[in-house]
Structure formats: C-alpha cells, structure tokens
DRENDREN-601703 format. One record per residue (C-alpha): residue in one letter; residue number from 1; x, y, z. Coordinates in Angstrom, 1 decimal. Example, Ala and Ser with C-alpha at 12.3 -4.5 7.8 and 13.67 -1.06 7.14 Angstrom:
BEGIN
@nupa = A marvo = 1 u = 12.3 v = -4.5 w = 7.8
@nupa = S marvo = 2 u = 13.7 v = -1.1 w = 7.1
//
This chain:
BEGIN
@nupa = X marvo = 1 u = -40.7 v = 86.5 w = -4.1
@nupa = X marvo = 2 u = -37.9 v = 84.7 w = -2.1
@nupa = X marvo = 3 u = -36.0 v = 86.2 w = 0.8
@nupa = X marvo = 4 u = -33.2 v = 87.4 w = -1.0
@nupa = X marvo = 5 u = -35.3 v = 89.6 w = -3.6
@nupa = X marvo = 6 u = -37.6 v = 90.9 w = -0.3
@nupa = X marvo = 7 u = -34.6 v = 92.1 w = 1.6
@nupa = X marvo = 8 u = -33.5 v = 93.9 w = -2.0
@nupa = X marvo = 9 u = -36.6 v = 95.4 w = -2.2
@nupa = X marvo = 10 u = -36.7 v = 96.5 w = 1.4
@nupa = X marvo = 11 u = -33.3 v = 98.0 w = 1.0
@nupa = X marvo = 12 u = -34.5 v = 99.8 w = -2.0
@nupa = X marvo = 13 u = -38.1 v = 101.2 w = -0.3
@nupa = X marvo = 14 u = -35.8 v = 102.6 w = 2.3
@nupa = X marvo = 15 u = -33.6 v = 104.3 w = 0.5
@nupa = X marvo = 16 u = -36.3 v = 105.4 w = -2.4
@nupa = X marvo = 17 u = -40.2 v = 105.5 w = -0.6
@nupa = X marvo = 18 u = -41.6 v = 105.4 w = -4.2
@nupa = X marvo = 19 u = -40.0 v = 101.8 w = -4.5
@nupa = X marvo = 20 u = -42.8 v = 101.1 w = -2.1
@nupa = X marvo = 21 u = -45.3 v = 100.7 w = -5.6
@nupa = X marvo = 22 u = -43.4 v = 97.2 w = -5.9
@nupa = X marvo = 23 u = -44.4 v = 95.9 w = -2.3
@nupa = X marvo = 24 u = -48.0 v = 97.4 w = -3.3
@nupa = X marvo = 25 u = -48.0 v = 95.6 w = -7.0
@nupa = X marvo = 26 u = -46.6 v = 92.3 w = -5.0
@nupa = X marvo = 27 u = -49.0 v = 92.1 w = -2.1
@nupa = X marvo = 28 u = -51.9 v = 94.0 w = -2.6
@nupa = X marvo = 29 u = -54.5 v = 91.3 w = -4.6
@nupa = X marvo = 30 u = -53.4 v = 88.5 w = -1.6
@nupa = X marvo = 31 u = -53.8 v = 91.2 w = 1.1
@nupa = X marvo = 32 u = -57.3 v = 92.4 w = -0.2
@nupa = X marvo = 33 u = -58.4 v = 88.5 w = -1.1
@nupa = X marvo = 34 u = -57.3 v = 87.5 w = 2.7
@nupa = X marvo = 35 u = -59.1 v = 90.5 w = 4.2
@nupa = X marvo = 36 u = -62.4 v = 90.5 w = 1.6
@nupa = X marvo = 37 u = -62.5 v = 86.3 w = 2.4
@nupa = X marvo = 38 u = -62.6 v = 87.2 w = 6.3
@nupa = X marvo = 39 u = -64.9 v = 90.2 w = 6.1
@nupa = X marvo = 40 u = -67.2 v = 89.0 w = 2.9
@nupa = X marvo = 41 u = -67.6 v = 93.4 w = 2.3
@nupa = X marvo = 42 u = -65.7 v = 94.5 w = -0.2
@nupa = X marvo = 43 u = -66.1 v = 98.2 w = 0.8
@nupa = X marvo = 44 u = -64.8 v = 97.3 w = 4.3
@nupa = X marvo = 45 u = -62.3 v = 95.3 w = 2.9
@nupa = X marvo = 46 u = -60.6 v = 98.3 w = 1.0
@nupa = X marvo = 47 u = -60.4 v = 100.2 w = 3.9
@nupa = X marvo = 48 u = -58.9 v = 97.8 w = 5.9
@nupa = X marvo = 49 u = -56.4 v = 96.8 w = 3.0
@nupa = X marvo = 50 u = -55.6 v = 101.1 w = 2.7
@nupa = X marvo = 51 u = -54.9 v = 101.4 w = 6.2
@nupa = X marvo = 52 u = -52.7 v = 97.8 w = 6.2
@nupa = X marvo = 53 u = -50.5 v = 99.3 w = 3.2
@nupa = X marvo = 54 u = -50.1 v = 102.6 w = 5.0
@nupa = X marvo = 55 u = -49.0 v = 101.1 w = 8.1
@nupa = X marvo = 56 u = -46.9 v = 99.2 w = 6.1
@nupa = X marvo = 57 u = -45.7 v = 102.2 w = 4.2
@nupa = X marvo = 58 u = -44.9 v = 104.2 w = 7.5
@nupa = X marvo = 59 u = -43.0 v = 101.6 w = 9.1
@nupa = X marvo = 60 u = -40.9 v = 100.5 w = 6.2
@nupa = X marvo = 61 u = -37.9 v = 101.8 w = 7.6
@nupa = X marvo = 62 u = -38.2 v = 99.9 w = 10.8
@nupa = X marvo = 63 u = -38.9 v = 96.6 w = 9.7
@nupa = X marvo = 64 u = -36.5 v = 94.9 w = 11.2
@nupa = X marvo = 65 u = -35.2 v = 91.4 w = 9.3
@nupa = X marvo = 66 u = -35.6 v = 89.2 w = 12.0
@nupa = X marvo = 67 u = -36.7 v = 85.6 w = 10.2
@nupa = X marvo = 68 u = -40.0 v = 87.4 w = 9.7
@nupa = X marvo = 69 u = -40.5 v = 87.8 w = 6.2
@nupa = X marvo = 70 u = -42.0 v = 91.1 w = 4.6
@nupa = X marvo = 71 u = -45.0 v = 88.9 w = 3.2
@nupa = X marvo = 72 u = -45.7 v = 87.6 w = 6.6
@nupa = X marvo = 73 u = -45.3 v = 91.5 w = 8.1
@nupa = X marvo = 74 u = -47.8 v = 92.6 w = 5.8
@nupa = X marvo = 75 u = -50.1 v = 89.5 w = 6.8
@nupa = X marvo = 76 u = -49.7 v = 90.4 w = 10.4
@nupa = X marvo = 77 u = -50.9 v = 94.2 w = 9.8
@nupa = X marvo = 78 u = -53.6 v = 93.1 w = 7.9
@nupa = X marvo = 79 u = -54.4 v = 90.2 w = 10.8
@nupa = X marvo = 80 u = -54.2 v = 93.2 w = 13.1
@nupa = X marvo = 81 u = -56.6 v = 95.6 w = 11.5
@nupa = X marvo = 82 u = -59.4 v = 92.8 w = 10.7
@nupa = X marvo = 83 u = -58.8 v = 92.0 w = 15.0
@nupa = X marvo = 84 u = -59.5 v = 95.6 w = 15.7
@nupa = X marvo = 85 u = -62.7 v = 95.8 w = 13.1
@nupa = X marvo = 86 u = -64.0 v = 92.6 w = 15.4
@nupa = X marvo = 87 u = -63.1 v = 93.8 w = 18.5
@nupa = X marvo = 88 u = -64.8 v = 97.3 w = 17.4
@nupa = X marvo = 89 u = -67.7 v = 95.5 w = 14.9
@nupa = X marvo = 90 u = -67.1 v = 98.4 w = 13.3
@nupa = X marvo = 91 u = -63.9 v = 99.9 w = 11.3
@nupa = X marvo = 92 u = -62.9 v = 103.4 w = 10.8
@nupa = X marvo = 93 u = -59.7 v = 103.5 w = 9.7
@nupa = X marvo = 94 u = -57.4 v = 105.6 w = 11.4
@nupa = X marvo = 95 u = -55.4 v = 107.5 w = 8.3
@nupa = X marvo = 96 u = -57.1 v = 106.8 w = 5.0
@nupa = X marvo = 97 u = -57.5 v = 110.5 w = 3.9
@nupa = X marvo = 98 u = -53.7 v = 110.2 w = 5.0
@nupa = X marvo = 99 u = -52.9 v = 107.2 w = 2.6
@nupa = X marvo = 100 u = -55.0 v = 109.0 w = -0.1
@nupa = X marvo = 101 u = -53.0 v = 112.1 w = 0.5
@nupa = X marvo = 102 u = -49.8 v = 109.8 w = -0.3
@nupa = X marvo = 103 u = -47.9 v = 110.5 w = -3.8
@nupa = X marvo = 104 u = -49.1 v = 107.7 w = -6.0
@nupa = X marvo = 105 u = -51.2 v = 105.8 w = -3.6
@nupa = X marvo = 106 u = -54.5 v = 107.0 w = -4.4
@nupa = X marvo = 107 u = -53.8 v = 106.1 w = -7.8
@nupa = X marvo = 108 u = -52.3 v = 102.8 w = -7.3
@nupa = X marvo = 109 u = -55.7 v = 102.0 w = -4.9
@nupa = X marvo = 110 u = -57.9 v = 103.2 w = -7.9
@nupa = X marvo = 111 u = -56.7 v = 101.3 w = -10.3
@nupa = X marvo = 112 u = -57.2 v = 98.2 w = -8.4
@nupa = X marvo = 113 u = -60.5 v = 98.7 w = -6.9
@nupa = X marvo = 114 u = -62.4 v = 97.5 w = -10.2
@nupa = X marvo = 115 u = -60.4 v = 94.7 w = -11.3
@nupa = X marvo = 116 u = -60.2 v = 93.8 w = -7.5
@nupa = X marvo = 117 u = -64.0 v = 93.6 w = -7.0
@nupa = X marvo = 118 u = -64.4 v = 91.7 w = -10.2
@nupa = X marvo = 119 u = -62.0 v = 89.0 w = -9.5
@nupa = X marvo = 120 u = -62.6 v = 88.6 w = -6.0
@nupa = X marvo = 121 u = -66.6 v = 88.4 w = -7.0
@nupa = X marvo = 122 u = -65.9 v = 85.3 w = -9.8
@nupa = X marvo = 123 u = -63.9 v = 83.5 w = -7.4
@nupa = X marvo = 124 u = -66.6 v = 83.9 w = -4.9
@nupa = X marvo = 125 u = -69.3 v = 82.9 w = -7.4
@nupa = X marvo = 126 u = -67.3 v = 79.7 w = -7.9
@nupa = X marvo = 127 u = -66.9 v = 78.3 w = -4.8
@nupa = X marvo = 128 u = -70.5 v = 77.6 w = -3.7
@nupa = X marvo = 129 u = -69.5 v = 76.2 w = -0.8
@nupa = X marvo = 130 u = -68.0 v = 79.1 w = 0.6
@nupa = X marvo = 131 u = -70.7 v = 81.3 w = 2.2
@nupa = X marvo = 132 u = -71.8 v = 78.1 w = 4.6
@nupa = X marvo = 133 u = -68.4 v = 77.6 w = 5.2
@nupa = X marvo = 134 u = -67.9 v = 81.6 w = 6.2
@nupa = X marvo = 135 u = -70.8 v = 81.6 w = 8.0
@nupa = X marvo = 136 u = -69.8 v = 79.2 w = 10.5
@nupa = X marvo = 137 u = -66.2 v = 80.2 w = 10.4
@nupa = X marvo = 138 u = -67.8 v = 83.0 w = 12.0
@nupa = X marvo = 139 u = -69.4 v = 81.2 w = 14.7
@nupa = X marvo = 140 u = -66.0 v = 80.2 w = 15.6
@nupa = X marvo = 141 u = -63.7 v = 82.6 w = 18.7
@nupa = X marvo = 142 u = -61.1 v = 84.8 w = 15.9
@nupa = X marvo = 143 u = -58.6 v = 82.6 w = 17.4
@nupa = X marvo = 144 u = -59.6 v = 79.8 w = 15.0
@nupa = X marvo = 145 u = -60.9 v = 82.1 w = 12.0
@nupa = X marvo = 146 u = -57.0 v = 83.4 w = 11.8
@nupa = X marvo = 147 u = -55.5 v = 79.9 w = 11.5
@nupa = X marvo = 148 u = -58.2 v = 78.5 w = 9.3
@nupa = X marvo = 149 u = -58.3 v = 81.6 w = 6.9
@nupa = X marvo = 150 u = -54.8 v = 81.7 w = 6.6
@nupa = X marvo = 151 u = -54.5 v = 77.6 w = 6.0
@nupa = X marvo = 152 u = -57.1 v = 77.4 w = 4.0
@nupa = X marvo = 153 u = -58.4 v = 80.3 w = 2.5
@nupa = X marvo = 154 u = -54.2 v = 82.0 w = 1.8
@nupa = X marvo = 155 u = -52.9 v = 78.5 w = 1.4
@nupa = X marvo = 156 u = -50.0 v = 79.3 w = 4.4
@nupa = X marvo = 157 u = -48.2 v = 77.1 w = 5.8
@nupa = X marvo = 158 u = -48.0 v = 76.5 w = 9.9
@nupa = X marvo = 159 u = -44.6 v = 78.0 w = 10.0
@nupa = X marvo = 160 u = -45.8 v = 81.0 w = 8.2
@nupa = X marvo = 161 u = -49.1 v = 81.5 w = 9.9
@nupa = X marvo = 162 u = -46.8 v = 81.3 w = 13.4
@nupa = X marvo = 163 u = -44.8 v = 84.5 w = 11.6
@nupa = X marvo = 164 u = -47.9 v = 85.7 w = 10.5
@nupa = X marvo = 165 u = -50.2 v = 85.4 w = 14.1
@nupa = X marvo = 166 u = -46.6 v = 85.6 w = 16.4
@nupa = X marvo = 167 u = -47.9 v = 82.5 w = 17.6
@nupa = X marvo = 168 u = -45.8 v = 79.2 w = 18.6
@nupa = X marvo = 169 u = -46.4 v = 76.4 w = 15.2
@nupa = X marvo = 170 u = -47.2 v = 74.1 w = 18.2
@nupa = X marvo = 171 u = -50.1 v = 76.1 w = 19.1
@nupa = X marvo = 172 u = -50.9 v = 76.8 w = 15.6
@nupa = X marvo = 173 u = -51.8 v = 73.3 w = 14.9
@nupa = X marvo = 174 u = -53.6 v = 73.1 w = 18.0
@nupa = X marvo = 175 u = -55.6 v = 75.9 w = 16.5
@nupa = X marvo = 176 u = -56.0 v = 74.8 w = 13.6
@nupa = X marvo = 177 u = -57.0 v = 71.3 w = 15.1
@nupa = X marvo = 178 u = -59.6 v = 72.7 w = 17.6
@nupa = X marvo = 179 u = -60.8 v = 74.8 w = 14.6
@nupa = X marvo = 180 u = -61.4 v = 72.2 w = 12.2
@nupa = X marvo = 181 u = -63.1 v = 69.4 w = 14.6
@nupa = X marvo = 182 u = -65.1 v = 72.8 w = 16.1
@nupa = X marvo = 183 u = -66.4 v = 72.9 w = 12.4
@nupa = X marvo = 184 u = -67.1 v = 69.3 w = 11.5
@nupa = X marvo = 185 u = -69.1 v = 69.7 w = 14.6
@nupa = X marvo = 186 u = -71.8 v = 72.1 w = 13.3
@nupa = X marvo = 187 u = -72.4 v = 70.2 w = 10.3
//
C-alpha cells in the first residue's frame, strides 16, 4: 500500500473506526509473522499482535503524518510490545479482554488465528535453518535482534527499520553490522 492510499485510509479510520478492519486485513499476517519469528510461541505471539492492533486502534486518531508511515507505526507498536515481553520475560497484555470487547475485533482475531498458525508453521517447517539461526539471534543484546529481524526476517529496508526502531539509518547499519559479524562469530 503506498503513501497516498495509507493517508486515505487513515482519513477514513478517523472519520469511520469500523474502517479500521482494512488496516487489520492489511497488516495483521506481517505483524503476527514479525512478532511469532521473534518470539517462536504462537500463543504469545497473538497476544502481543491483539494488544499491538489495539494500541493501534486507540490511537488512530492521533497518528500524526509525520514521514512515518502507518506500516512503520504499526511496526514500532509491535517492536514496543515484544521490548516490554523481554524486558518483563513474561507478557500479559495490558487490554486484551478490552480488544476482545471491541465490535468486530474478536471476530476478525478468530478468523485468523487458524489460518495464521498454519501458515506461519509451513513456513517454519521450510526453513531448516531457522531455529539455529533464532537461537543465537537470541544470544544477541535486543538491540541487534530488532535490526536483524526486521532486515532479514520482514525484508525492511534501513530507512524503514530507522522509522520503524526511531533510530538514526547511520546507526542502523552499525547495528545491523555489529549484529551480523556478532553472529558469524558463534558459528
């Protein structure tokens, strides 16, 4: 979705809240892929994509256009939530019964949740590679599991990951740098 059809459909979830079902249809799979490749629980990685959506949903109407596109908003809650569930090793979202109490939501969020875990699942079963991988990504400070995820894992470019993080591209790179020799390293 370009810029121009973002800021339409921004324009229309403020004036309608319902419209908000097409920034769920959008970004939802990515969101949940992003969070489920970080966390590797899919149960942990529906409540964390909820409570990112509802966020999202009660702060629609101050998003504020500022070269920060609503893609990269919705990356930054999510990058947000999966920073507190670190911080905390734990995650209890703050408003899911909230979200669930939403018109529509609980229904959109149901609907997913099978074809969600299903995908997600074969794409893991492909990649054979990706549980080592993970599992030193881990090993890593979250500083360097952000850029990498979002690189390699979301395909983002460094401009978008530095909208996504709030971070300078300069030091993006060097993150992303440090990361990936920090990596090589535990081979």
């Amino acid at each position: 979705m370009d810029t121009k059809q973002q800021q339409l459909l921004l324009q229309r979830c403020r004036e309608n809240p319902e419209a908000f079902g097409e920034v769920f249809d959008a970004w939802y799979a990515p969101i949940f892929g992003y969070i489920y490749r970080r966390t590797a629980d899919y149960d942990l990685s529906s409540d964390i994509a909820a409570e990112t959506f509802l966020k999202a949903y009660l702060n629609i109407g101050n998003f504020k256009w500022r070269g920060v596109s609503l893609s990269a908003w919705l990356y930054r809650i999510a990058t947000n939530e999966l920073n507190q569930y670190y911080r905390k090793q734990k995650y209890q979202p703050e408003s899911l019964q909230q979200l669930l109490e939403e018109p529509g939501m609980e229904k959109l969020l149901r609907q997913r949740a099978d074809d969600e875990r299903e995908i997600i699942q074969k794409e893991l079963l492909h990649l054979e590679t990706y549980n080592k991988v993970r599992q030193n990504l881990l090993k890593l400070d979250v500083k360097y599991q952000e850029v990498i995820a979002l690189r390699y894992f979301e395909q983002k470019t460094n401009t978008e990951i530095s909208q996504i993080l709030d971070k300078n591209e300069g030091t993006v790179k060097s993150l992303l740098s440090r990361g990936l020799e920090k990596l090589r390293m535990m081979h």
